[in-house]
C-alpha positions as CSV (number, residue, x, y, z in Angstrom):
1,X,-1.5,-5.2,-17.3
2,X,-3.0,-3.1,-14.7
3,X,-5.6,-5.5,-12.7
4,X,-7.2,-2.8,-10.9
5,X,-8.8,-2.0,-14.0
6,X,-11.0,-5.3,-13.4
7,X,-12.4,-3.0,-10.4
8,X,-14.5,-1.4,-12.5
9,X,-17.1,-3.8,-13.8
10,X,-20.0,-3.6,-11.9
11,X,-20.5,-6.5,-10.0
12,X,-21.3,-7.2,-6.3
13,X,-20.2,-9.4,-3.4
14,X,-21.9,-12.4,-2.1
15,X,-21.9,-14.7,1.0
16,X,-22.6,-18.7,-0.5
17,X,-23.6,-21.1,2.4
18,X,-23.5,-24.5,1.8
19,X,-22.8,-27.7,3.3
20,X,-20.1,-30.5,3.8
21,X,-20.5,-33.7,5.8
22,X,-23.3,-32.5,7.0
23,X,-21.8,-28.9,8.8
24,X,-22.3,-25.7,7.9
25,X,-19.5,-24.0,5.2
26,X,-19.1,-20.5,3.1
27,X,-16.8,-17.7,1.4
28,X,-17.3,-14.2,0.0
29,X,-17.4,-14.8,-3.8
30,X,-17.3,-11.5,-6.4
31,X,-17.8,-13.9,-9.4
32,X,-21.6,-15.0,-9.7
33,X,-24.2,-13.9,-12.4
34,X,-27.6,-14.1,-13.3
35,X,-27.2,-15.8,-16.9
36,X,-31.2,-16.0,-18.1
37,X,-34.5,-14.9,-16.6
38,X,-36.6,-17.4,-18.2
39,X,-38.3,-20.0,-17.9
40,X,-36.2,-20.9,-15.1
41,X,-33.6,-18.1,-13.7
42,X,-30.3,-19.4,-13.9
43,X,-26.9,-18.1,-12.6
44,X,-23.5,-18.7,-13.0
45,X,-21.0,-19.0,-10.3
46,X,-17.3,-19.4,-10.3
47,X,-15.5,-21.0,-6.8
48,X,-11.9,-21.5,-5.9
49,X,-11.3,-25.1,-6.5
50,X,-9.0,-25.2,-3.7
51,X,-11.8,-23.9,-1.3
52,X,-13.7,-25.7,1.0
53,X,-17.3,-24.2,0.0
54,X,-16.5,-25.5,-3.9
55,X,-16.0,-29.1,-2.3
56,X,-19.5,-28.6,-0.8
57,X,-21.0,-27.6,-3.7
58,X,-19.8,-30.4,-5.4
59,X,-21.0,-32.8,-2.7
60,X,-24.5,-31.6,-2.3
61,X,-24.6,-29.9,-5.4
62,X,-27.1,-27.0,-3.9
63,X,-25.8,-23.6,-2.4
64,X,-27.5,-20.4,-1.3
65,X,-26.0,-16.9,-1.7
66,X,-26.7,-14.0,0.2
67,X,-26.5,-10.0,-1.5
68,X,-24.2,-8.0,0.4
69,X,-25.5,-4.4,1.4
70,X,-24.1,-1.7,1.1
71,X,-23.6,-0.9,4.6
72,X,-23.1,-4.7,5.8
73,X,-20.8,-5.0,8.7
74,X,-17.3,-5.3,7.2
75,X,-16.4,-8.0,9.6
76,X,-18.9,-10.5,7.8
77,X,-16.7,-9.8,4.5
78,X,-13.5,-10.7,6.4
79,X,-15.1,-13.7,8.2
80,X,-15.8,-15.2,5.0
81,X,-13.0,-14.5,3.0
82,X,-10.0,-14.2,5.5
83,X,-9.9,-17.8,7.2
84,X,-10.6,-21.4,5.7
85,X,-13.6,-23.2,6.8
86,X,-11.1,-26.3,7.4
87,X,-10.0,-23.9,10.4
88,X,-13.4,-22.1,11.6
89,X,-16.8,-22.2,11.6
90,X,-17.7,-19.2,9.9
91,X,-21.2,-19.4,10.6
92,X,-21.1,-19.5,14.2
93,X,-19.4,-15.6,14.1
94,X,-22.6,-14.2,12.5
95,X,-26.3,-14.0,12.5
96,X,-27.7,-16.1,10.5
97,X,-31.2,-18.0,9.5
98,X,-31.8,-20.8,7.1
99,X,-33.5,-21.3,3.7
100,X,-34.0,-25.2,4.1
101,X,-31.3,-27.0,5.5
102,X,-28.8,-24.5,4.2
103,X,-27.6,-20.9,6.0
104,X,-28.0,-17.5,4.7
105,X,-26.8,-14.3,6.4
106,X,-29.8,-12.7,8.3
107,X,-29.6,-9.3,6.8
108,X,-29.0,-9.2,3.2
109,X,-30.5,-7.4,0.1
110,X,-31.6,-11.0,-1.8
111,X,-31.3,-14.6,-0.7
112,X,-30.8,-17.1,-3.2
113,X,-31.2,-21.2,-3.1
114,X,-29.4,-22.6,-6.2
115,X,-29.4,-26.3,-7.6
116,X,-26.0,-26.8,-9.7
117,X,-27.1,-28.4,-13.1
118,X,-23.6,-28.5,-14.7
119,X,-19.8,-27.0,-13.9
120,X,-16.8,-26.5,-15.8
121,X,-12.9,-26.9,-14.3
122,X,-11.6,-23.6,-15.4
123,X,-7.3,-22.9,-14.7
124,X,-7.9,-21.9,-10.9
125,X,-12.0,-22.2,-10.0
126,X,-14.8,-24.3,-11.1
127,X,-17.9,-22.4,-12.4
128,X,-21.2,-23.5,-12.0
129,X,-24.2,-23.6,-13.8
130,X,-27.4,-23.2,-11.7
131,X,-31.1,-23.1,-11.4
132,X,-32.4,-20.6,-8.9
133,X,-35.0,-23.0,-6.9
134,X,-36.3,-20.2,-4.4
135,X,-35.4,-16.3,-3.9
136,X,-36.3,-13.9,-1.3
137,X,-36.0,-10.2,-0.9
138,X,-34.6,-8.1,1.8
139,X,-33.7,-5.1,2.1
140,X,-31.1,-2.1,1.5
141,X,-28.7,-1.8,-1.6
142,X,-26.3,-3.8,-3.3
143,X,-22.4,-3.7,-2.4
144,X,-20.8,-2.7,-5.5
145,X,-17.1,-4.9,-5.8
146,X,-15.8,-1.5,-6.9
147,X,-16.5,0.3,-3.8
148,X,-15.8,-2.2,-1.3
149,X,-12.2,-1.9,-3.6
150,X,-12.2,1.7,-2.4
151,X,-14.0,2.2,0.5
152,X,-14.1,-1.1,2.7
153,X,-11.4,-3.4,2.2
154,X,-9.5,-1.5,4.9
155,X,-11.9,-1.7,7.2
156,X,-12.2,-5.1,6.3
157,X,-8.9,-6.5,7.4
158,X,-8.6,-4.0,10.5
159,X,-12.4,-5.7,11.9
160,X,-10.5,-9.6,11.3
161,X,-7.7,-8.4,12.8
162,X,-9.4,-7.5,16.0
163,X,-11.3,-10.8,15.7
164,X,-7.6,-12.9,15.5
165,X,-6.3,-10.7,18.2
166,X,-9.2,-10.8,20.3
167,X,-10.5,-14.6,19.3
168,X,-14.4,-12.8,19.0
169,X,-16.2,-10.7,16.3
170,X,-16.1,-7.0,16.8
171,X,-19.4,-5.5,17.6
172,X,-20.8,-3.9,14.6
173,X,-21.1,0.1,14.9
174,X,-24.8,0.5,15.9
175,X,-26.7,3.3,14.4
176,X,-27.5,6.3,17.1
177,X,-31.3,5.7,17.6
178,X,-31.5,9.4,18.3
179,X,-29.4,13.0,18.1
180,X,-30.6,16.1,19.8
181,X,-30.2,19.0,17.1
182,X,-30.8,22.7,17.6
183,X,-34.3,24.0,16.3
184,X,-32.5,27.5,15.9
185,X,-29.3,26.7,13.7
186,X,-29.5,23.0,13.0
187,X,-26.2,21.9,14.9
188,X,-26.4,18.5,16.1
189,X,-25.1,17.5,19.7
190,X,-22.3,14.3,18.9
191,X,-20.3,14.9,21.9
192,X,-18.9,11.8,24.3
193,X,-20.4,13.7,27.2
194,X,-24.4,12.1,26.9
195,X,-26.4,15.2,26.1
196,X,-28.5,15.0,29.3
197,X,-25.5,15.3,31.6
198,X,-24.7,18.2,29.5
199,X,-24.6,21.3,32.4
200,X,-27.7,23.0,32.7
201,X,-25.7,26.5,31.2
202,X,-24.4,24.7,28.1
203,X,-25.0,26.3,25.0
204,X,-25.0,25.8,21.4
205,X,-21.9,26.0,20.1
206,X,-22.8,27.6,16.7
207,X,-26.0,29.4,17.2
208,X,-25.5,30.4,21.3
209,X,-28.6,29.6,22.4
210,X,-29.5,27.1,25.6
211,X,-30.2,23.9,25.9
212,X,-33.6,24.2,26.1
213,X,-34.0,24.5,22.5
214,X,-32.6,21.2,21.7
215,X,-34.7,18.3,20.2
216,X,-34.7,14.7,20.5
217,X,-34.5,13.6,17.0
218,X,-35.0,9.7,16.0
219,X,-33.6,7.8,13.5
220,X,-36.2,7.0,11.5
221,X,-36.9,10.8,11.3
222,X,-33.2,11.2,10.2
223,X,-34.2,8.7,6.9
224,X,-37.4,11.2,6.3
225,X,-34.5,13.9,5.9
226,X,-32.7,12.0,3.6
227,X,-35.8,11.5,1.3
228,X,-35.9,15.4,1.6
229,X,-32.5,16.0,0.4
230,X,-33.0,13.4,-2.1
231,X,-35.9,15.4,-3.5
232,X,-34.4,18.4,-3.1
233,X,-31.7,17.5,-5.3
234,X,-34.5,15.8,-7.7
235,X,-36.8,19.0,-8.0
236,X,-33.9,21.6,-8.4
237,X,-32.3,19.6,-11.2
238,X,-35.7,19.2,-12.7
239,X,-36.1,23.3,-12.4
240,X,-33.0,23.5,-14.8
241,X,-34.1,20.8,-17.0
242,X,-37.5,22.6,-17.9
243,X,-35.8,26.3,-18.2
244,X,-33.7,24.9,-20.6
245,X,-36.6,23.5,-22.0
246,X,-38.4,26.5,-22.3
247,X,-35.8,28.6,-23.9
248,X,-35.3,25.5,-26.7
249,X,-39.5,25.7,-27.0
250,X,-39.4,29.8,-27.6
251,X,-36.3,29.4,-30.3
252,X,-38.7,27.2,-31.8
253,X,-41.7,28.9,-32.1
254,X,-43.5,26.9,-29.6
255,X,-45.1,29.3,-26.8
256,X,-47.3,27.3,-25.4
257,X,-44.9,24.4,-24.8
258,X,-42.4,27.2,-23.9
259,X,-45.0,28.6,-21.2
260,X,-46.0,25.0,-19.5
261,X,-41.9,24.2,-19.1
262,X,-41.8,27.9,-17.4
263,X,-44.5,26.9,-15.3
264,X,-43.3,23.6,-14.3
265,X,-39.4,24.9,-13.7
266,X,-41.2,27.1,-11.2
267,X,-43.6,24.7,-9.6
268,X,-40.5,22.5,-8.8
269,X,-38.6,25.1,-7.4
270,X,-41.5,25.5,-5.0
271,X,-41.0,22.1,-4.0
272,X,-36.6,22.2,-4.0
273,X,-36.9,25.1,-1.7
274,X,-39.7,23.8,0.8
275,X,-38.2,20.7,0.8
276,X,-34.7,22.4,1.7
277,X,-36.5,23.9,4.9
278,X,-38.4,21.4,6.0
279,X,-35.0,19.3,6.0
280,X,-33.7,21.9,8.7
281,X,-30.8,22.8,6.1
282,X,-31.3,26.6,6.4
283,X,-29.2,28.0,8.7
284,X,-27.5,32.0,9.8
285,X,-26.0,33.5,7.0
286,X,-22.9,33.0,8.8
287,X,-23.4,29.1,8.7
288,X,-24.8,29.2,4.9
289,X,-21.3,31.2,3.5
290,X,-19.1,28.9,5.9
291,X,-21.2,25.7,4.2
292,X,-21.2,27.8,0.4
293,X,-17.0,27.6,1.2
294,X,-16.8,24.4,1.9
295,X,-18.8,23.3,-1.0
296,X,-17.2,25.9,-3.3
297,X,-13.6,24.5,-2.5
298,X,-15.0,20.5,-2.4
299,X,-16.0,21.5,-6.4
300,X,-12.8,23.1,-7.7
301,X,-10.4,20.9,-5.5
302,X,-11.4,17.6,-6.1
303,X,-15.0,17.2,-8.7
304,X,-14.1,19.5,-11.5
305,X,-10.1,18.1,-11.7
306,X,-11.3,14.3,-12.5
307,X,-13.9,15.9,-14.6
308,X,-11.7,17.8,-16.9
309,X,-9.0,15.0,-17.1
310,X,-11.4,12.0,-17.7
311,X,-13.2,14.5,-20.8
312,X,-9.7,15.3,-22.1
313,X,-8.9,11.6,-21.8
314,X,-11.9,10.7,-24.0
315,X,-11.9,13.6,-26.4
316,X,-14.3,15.6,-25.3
317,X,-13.4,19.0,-25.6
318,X,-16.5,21.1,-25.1
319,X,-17.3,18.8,-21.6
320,X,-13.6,19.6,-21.0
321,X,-13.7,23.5,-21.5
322,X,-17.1,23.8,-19.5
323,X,-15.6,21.6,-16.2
324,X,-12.3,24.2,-16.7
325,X,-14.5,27.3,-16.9
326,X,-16.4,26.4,-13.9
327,X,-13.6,24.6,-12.0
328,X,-12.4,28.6,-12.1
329,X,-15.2,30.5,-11.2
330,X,-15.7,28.1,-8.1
331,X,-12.6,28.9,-7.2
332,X,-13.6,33.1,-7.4
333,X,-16.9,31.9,-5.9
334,X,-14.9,30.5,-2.4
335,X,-12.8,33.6,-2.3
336,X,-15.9,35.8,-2.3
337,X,-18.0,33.3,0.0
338,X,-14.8,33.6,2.3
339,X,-14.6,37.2,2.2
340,X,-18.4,37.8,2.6
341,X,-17.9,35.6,5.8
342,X,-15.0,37.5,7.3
343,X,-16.8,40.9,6.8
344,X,-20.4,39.2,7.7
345,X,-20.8,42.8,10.0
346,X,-19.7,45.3,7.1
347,X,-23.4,47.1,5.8
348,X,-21.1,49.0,3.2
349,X,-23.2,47.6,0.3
350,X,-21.3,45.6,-2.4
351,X,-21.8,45.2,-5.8
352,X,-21.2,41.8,-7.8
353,X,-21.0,41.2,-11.7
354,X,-21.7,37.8,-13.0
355,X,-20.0,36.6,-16.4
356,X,-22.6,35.3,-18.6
357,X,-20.9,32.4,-20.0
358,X,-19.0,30.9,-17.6
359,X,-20.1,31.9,-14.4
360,X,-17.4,33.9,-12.9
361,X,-17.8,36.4,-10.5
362,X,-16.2,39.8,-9.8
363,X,-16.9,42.9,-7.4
364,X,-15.8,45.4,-10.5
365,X,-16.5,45.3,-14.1
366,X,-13.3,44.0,-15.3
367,X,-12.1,45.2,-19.0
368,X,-12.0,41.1,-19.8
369,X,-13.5,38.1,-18.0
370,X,-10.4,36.7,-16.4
371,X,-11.9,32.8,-17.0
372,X,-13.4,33.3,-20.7
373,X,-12.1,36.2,-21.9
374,X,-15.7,38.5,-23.3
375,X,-15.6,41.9,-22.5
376,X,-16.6,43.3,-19.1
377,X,-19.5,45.4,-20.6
378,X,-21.3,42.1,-20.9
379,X,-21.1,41.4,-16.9
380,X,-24.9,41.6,-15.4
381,X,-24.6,44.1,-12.3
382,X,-26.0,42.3,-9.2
């Protein structure tokens, strides 16, 4: 049996407080569920029996539970689930606040008090059967088990490590309040050197230009950019939702349908593009091939290869061609994005020919698509 399997169903991790002759105990549990909504929300958790916290549950027979974010400080998880609360108080390592008499973490995505109103002795934990008595929101997004499988647990154990080795918690990595960024190309300054002590002839290491044309940019202007990117990415699949729409509308019959989905795919390609400027993501041609390369290569080296095995692995031929065909022409698409880059100061004009069905591009009409195979007189000439 392959128990990395169990990684996959979607379930978070959680930080239960509680407490045990009176002082303050907790673990990291991955097992704990909402089982109803109504009339009374009730959840289900499941505790080591050989734990400490699942003693305290037992002897006050209340617990709260606090929803790991997404970008909580990978030290908390190894706090609580590394060393024994026999050995350590775990709360005294971390921030924390209090709902009641009982501890919570003090940044976490939902706070929850629970009143245990049965258990069960299962092989190896206990699971308890609870009444929510008082919840709370906070703020950010859930940790996913699956991704802290993937992308944390490392970090995890190398923060405790430093904790045993150093007998203190590791500072957490604080966010940059600010980053100076060129208004010309976009480059942002991440050197050790502070940028202010930066020489007075510095220059922009992409772009060329002085210092002078630098910016202090704040965080909370960095989220706005995200939200732009976010909706950039929103609008431009919404443009080829509503072509696609349109064309199915004229097959049909339907004009007027066909003419508002038009109108729409263009109106949100209004908004995908000004969107994509205002986020400072336009940049010299030589920065937007270099950035078409590396995006190019991300696609055919590592997207479109999971793609086509996981449709083969389910069947699915026609998801499996498509990913195939366009795992190729990204491939073609790097090579010419890499070329165009190399000869960026070549005015010879070039001509390109696009395949219709499945994307591939060449600089001469070929006698046979070298992805799909139709016949070069059906390239468009661009």
């Amino acid at each position: 049996m392959d128990i990395t399997a169990l990684y996959n169903i979607s379930y978070g991790l959680y930080v239960v407080g509680s407490k045990i002759d009176g002082k303050d105990a907790g673990s990291v549990v991955d097992a704990f569920i909402q089982s109803t909504s109504s009339p009374v929300p009730t959840v289900i958790l499941c505790s080591i029996q050989a734990n400490q916290t699942n003693a305290a549950i037992k002897q006050t027979g209340e617990f709260t539970v606090s929803v790991l974010a997404n970008d909580v400080d990978p030290f908390i998880i190894g706090n609580f689930g590394f060393q024994s609360g026999r050995d350590a108080d775990k709360w005294a390592n971390v921030k924390h606040k209090r709902i009641g008499d009982l501890p919570v973490l003090e940044n976490a995505v939902a706070y929850l008090r629970c009143k245990v109103i049965d258990h069960k002795e299962l092989s190896t934990h206990t699971a308890f059967f609870c009444e929510v008595i008082d919840a709370v929101k906070g703020q950010g997004e859930p940790l996913i088990y699956g991704e802290y499988q993937k992308n944390m647990k490392a970090k995890t154990m190398e923060a405790f490590k430093e904790f045993k080795n150093n007998g203190k918690a590791p500072a957490p990595v604080a966010e940059k309040s600010s980053r100076w960024v060129c208004t010309v190309c976009g480059y942002v300054y991440d050197g050790e050197v502070p940028f202010e002590q930066l020489p007075a002839d510095w220059k922009c290491p992409i772009c060329g230009q002085p210092k002078s044309v630098f910016v202090i940019e704040k965080a909370e202007e960095n989220k706005t950019t995200k939200n732009l990117m976010e909706a950039f990415a929103g609008e431009s699949q919404a443009n080829r939702k509503y072509m696609t729409y349109a064309k199915k509308a004229e097959a049909e019959g339907k004009k007027n349908a066909a003419k508002l989905f038009s109108a729409a795919s263009d109106a949100e390609t209004i908004h995908a593009l000004k969107e994509f400027e205002i986020a400072g993501k336009i940049n010299s041609t030589s920065d937007n091939l270099l950035d078409a390369v590396k995006g190019e290569t991300h696609e055919y080296q590592d997207i479109y290869p999971e793609f086509i095995k996981t449709a083969e692995a389910e069947g699915n031929k026609a998801a499996a061609m498509i990913f195939t065909y366009a795992m190729k022409a990204e491939e073609a698409h790097a090579k010419l994005y890499k070329e165009a880059l190399d000869s960026i100061n070549n005015d010879e004009e070039i001509f390109y020919y696009l395949c219709p069905v499945c994307g591939n591009i060449e600089k001469f009409i070929p006698e046979r698509c070298s992805i799909c195979g139709i016949p070069g007189s059906k390239f468009i000439k661009y």
